[in-house]
C-alpha positions as CSV (number, residue, x, y, z in Angstrom):
1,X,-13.3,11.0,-19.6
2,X,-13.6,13.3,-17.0
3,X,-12.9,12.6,-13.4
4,X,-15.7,11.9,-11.0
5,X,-15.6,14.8,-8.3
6,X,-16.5,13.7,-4.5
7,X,-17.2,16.2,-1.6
8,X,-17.1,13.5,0.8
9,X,-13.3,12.4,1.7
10,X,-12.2,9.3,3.1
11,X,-10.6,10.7,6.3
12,X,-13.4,13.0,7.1
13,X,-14.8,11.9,10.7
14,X,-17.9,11.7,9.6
15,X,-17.9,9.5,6.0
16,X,-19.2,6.7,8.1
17,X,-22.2,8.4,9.6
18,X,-22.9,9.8,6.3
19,X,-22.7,6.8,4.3
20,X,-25.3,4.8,6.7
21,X,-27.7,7.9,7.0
22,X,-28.2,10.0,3.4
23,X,-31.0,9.9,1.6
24,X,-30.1,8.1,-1.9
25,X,-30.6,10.2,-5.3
26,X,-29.7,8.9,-8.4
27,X,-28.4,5.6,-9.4
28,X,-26.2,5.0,-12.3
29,X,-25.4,1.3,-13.0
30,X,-22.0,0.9,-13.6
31,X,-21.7,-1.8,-16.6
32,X,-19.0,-4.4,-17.2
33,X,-19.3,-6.1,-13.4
34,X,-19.8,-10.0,-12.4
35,X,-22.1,-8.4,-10.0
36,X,-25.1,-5.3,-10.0
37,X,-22.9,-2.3,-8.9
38,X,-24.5,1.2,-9.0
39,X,-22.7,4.7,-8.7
40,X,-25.1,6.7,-6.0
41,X,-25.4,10.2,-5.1
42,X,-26.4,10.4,-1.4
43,X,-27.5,13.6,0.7
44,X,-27.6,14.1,3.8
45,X,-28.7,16.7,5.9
46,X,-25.4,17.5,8.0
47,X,-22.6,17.0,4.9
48,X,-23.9,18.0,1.7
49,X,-23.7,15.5,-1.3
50,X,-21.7,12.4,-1.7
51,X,-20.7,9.7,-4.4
52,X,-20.7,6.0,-3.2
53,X,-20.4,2.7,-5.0
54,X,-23.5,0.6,-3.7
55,X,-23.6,-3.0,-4.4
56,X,-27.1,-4.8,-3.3
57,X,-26.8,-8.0,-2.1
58,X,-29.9,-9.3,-4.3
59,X,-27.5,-8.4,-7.8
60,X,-24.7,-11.1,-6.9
61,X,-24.2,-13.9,-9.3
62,X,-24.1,-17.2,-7.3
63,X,-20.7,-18.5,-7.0
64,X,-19.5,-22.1,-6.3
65,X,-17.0,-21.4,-3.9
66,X,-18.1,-18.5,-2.0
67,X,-21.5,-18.2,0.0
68,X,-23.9,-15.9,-0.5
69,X,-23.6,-11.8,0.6
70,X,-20.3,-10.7,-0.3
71,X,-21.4,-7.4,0.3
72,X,-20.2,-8.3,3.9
73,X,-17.1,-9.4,3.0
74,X,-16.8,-5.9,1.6
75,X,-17.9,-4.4,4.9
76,X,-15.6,-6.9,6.8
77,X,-12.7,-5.8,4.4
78,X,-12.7,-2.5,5.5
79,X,-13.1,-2.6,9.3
80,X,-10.2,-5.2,9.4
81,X,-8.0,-2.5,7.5
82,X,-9.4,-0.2,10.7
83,X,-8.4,-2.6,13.4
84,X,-5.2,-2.8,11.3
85,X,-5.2,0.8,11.4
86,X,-4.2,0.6,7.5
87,X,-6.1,3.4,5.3
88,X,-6.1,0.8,2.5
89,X,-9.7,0.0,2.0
90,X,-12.3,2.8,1.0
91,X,-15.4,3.7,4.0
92,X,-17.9,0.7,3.5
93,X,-20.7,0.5,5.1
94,X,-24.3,-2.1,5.0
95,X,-27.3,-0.6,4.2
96,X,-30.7,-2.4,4.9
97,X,-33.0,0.8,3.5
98,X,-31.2,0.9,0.1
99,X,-33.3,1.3,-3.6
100,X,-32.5,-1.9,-4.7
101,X,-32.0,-4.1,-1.7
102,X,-30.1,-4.0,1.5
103,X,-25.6,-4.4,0.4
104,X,-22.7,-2.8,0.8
105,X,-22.2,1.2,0.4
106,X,-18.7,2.3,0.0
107,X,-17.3,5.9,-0.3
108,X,-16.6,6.8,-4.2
109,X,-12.3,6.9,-4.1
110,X,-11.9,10.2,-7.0
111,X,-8.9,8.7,-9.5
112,X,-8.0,8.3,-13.3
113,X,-9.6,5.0,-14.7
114,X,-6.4,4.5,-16.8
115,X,-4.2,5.1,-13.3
116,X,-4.1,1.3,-12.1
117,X,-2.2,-1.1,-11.0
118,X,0.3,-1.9,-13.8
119,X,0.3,2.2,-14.4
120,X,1.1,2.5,-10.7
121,X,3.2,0.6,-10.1
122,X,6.0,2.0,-12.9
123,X,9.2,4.0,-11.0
124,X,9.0,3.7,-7.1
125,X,6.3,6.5,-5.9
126,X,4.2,4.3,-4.8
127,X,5.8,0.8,-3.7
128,X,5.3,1.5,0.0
129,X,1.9,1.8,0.2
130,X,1.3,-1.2,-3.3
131,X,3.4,-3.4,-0.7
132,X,1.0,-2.8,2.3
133,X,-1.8,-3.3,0.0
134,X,-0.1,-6.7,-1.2
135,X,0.3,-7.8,2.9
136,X,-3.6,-6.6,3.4
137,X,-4.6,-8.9,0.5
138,X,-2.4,-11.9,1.6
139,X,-3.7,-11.3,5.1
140,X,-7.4,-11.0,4.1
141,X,-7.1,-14.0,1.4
142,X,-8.6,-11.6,-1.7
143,X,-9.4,-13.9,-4.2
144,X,-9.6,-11.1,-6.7
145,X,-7.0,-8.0,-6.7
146,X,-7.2,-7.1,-10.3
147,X,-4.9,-4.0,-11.5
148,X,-8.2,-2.0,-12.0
149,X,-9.0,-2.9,-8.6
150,X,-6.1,-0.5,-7.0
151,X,-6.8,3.3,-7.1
152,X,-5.0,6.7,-6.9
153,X,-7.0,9.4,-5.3
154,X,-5.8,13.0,-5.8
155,X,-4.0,13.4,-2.7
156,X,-1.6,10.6,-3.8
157,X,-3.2,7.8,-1.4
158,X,-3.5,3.9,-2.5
159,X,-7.0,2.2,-2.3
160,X,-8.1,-1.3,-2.3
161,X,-11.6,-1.4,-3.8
162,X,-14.0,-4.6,-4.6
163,X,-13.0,-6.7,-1.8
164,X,-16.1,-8.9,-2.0
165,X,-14.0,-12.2,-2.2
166,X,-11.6,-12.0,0.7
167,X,-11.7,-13.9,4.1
168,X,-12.2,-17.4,2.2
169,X,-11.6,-20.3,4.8
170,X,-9.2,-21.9,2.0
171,X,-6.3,-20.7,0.5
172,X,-7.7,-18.7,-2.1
173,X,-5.1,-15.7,-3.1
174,X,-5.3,-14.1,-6.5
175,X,-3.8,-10.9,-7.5
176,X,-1.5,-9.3,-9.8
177,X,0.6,-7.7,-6.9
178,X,3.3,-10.2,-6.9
179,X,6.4,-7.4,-8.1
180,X,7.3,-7.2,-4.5
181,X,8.2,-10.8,-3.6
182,X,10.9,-11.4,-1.1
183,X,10.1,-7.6,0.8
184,X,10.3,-7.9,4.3
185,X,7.6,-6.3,5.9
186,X,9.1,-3.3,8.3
187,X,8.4,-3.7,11.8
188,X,5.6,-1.5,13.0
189,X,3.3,-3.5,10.5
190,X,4.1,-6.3,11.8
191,X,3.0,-5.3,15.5
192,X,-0.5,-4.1,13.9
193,X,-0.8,-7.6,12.5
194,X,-0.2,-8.8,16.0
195,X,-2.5,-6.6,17.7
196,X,-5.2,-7.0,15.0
197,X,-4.7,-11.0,15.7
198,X,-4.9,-10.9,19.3
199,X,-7.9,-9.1,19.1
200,X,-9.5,-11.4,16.8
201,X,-8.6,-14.3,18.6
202,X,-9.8,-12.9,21.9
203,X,-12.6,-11.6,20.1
204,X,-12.0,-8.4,22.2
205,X,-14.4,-5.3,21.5
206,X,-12.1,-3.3,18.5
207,X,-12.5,-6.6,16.7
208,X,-16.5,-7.3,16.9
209,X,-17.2,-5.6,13.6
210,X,-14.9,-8.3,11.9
211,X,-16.1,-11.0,14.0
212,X,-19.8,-10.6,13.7
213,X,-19.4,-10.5,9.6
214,X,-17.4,-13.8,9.7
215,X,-18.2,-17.8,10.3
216,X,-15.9,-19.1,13.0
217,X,-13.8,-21.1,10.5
218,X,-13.3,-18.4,8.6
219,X,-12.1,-16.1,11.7
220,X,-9.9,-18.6,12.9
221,X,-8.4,-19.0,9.2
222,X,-7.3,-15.3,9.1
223,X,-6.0,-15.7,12.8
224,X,-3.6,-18.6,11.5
225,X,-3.1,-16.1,8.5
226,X,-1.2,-13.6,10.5
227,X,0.1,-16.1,12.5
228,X,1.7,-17.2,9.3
229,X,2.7,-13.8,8.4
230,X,4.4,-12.8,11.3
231,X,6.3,-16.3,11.2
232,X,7.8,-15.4,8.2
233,X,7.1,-11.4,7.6
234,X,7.8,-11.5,4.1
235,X,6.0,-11.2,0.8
236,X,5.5,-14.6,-1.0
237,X,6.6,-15.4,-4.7
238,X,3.7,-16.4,-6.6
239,X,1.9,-19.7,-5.9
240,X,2.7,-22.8,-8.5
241,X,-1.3,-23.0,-8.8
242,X,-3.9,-20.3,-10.1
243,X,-2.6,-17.0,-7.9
244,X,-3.7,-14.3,-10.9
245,X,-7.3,-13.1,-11.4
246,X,-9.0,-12.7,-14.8
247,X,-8.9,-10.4,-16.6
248,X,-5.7,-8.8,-15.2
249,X,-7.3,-5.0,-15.5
């Protein structure tokens, strides 16, 4: 299977603008999700083409234990990796003008299906950047890291995508990162978590476009989070109760 080509980069200044401006072209529904997710080619007048995952908010199956419009939790994912200052989480934007229905519209990460988790994870390559993935997710409660959910792009850089059930008031952890219990989390990550729950807490300006996606309780639940975090800055063992999503891939 070939690999999917994107013009649009991750670190380009602009990805953000051109996510929440292009025109939309073609949808192509990816298949085998819980929820509608469509592959779009955007255009814009200023940067060319571009490949984004767009999920609308009216495709979501309802879920018992998470609220409607986790296409903001996918938004909120990423601009809480920004006020971490963590490249972990794809561009991910809302869109209220889309085809099928305003949702989320993230930048399209280029990578090798068959590159995942438990691919990536083999020799040590990559174990810094799988281990700051593994403190995002415990910080941001991701009820759903699945090996398939953890990309390579060609310039060697780690993504998080399908972050639509994170920032759950209760304890709600499930992934299959768990190879790096016991690592202690180095120092300068630890003063991002500080500064990213300082901000939060004082809901100070760099901070508003987490707080404005999340319920009080829910804020205050990922301030106790890194509170907990920075008690004790190192990676759990895995949980006694259900801590692995399925399927694994």
């Amino acid at each position: 299977m070939p690999v999917l080509v994107n013009a649009w980069k991750p670190d380009a200044p602009w990805v953000e603008e051109a996510l929440r401006e292009a025109a939309f072209g073609e949808l192509r529904f990816i298949p085998y999700s819980s929820n509608d997710v469509y592959l779009a080619r955007l255009s814009h007048p200023d940067h060319g083409e571009g490949l984004a995952v767009y999920k609308p908010r009216d495709g979501e199956n309802p879920l018992w234990d998470f609220p409607g419009g986790l296409d903001r939790r996918e938004v909120a994912a990423y601009r809480f990796a920004r006020l971490l200052g963590w490249p972990v989480i794809p561009p991910t934007v809302t869109r209220v003008d889309a085809p099928r229905g305003a949702g989320s519209v993230q930048l399209f990460i280029e990578h090798e299906p068959a590159r995942h988790y438990f691919e990536l994870r083999a020799g040590d390559a990559h174990d810094e950047a799988l281990v700051r993935l593994a403190v995002f997710d415990l910080l941001a409660n991701n009820a759903d890291r699945k090996g398939g959910h953890v990309l390579l792009d060609p310039e060697g850089r780690i993504w998080g995508i399908d972050n639509g059930l994170c920032f759950h008031e209760e304890q709600k952890l499930r992934t299959v990162i768990w190879d790096y219990a016991g690592t202690r989390l180095p120092a300068p990550w630890c003063e991002a978590i500080a500064r990213a729950r300082d901000a939060l807490t004082s809901e100070a300006a760099e901070a508003t476009g987490v707080v404005e996606l999340l319920s009080g309780r829910e804020r205050r639940a990922l301030v106790a989070r890194c509170d907990a975090v920075l008690a004790n800055p190192v990676l759990p063992e895995m949980y006694p109760w259900r801590c692995v999503p399925w399927p694994v891939v």
